[in-house]
N, C-alpha and C positions, 0 to 999 in steps of 0.2 A: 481443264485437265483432260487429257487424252483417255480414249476407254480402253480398258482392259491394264491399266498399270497398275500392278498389287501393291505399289509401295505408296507414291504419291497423295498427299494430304491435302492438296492443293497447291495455287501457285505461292512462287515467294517472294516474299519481303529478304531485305537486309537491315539489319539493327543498326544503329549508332555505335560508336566508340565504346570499349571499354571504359567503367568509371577509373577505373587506376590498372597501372602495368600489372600482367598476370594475375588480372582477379579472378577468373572461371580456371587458375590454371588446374589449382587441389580439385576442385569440383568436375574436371573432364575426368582425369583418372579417378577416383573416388567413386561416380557412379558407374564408368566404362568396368574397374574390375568390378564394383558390384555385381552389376547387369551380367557380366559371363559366369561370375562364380555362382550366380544362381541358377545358371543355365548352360555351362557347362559342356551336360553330357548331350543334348540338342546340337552340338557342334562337332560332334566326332565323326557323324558317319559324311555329314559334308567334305571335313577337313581331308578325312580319311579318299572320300570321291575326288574330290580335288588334286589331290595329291597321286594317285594312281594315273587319273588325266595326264597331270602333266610329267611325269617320270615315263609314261607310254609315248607322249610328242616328242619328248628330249632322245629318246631310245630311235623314233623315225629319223635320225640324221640332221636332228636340233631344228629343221624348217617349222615342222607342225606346232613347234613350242612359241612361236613368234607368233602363231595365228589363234594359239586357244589359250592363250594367258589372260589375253585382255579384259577377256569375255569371265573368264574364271574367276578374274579379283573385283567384275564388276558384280558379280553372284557373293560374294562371300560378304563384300558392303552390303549387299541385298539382306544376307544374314542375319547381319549386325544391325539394318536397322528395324530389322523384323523384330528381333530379341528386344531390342531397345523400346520398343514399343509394345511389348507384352505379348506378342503374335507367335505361333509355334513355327519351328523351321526346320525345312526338311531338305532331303537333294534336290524336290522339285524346286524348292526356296535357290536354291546356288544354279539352277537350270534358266531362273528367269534372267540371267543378267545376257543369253545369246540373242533375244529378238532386238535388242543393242546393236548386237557381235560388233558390226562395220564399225560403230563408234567407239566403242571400247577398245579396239583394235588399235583405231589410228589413234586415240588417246594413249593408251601404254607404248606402243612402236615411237610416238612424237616426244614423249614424256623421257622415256628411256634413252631413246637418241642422243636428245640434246646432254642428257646429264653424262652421259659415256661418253660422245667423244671429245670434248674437252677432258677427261679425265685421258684420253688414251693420247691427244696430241702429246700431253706435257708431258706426259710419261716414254713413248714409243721415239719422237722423235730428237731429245734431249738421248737416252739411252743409242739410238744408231749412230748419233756424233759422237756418240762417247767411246764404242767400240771399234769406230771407224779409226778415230786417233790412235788407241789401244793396240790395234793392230800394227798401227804405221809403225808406234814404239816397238815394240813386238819385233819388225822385221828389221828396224834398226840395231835393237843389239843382239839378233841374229847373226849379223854380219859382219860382229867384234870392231863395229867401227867407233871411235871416241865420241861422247855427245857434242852435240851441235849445236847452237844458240836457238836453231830453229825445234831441236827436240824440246830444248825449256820453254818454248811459244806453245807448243804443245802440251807442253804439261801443263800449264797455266790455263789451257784453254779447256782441258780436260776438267780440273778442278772450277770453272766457270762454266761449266755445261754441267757438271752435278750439284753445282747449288743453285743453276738455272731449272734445274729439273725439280728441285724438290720446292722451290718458291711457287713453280706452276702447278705443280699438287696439290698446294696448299690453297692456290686460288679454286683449281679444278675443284676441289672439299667444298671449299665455302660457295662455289657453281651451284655445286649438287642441291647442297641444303637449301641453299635459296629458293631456287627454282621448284625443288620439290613441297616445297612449302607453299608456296605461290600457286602450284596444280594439286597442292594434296586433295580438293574437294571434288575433281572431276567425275573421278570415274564413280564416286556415291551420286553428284546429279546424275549420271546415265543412269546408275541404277534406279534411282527414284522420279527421277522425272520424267528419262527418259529423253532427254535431251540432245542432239548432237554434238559433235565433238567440240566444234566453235564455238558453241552459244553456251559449251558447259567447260569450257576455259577461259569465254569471258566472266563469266560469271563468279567463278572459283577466283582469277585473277583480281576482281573488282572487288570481294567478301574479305581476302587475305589482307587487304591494305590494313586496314583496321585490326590491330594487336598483332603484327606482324610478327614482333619477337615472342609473345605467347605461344604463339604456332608453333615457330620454329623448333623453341624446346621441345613444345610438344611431342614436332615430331619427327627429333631427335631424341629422345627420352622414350617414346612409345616403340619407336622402331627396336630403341636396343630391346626392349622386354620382348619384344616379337622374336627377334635373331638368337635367342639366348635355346633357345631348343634348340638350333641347329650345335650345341656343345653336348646334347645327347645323340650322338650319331644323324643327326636331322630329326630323328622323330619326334622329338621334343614340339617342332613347330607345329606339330597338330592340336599343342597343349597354348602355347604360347602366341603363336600368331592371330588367333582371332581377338586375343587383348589388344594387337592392335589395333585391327579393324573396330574392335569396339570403342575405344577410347577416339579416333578420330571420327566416326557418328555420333559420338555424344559431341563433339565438337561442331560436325556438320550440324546436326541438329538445333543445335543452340546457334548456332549461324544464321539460318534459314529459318525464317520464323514462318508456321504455318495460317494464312489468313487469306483465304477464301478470297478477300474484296479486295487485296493489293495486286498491282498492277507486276505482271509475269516481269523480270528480268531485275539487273543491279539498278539500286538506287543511286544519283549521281552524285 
């Protein structure tokens, strides 16, 4: 173990199989809201730092936002698994996820990428075929001229580019959740182990194989509880978003099993 990492327990192990589909799944949520509801107010003045950060990056012209998010959600796993383990936390506590920074950077920038633009191909270029025709039609009975076999080709092609657009949504969706399921552990190994970005995406990718679909509700289920404050004008998420950070360390954590004498990295 590397010196001076406040999170790190040692290196780790990976466990076996779940005994049966979604057995930890009540027990990840069940202790995750515990663990916040008992600690709560430990999380406000982070939430609250956090939050003023990244509203001040988004206000410099959205660049600075790409460069201190990373860092910032690999502090608030810092948090979470501070809380999780009985430790107090503080802004110093959400401060330690920048001696990271570079990793956590290219992990959120690489993570977010990939999941955006496939959602933005099927959406963006599906949408300029569809307007492009729209228009043609447009300029057609502009000109009071009678339809044409080739405007019904067109229409035909219109309504097969809008159910081509919403099939590739629906795939871009299940893109999303996959993949984020698949990387949801990284940016907590930065925070905890301190790992680089490769060796905490192989890792995360090799830990997800095992109760894949567990996860997935997981963290699809966790994420809505996280987003549910942004329906109180956003502030809400300073209430609501660390249940999710907490619930996916109770997750990491029971993933990673702490032992000293196993040998650093996935088992095969």
């Amino acid at each position: 173990m590397a010196q001076g990492n406040p999170f790190a327990a040692g290196p780790t192990s990976f466990p076996g199989p779940s005994p049966r589909p979604f057995a930890n799944f009540g027990r990840y949520f069940g202790t995750g809201f515990q663990v916040y509801f008992q600690r709560w107010q430990d999380w406000l003045l982070p939430m609250l730092v956090s939050a003023a950060v990244s509203l001040a990056a988004l206000c410099c012209c959205y660049l600075p936002y790409f460069f201190v998010v990373g860092p910032m959600v690999c502090g608030l796993y810092g948090c979470a698994l501070e809380t999780l383990r009985g430790r107090p936390i503080s802004t110093g506590t959400l401060w330690r996820g920048w001696p990271a920074a570079w990793s956590s950077m290219a992990a959120w920038l690489a993570v977010s990428l990939l999941c955006v633009l496939p959602m933005l191909l099927a959406y963006v270029l599906p949408m300029v075929a569809w307007f492009t025709m729209a228009a043609t039609l447009g300029d057609a009975g502009q000109r009071g001229r009678p339809p044409e076999p080739a405007d019904a080709l067109v229409m035909v092609l219109m309504l097969g580019g809008f159910a081509l657009m919403m099939f590739g949504l629906v795939l871009a969706t299940a893109w999303t959740f996959w993949l984020s399921t698949r990387t949801m552990f990284i940016l907590p190994l930065i925070a905890d182990r301190r790992l680089d970005f490769l060796t905490a995406w192989r890792w995360s990718w090799e830990t997800t194989r095992s109760g894949f679909w567990e996860l997935l509700l997981l963290n699809f289920v966790a994420g809505l509880i996280g987003g549910l404050g942004m329906y109180a004008c956003y502030v809400g998420v300073i209430f609501t978003l660390p249940i999710y950070y907490t619930i996916v360390a109770v997750a990491y954590q029971d993933r990673f099993a702490w032992d000293a004498a196993t040998p650093q990295g996935p088992a095969s």
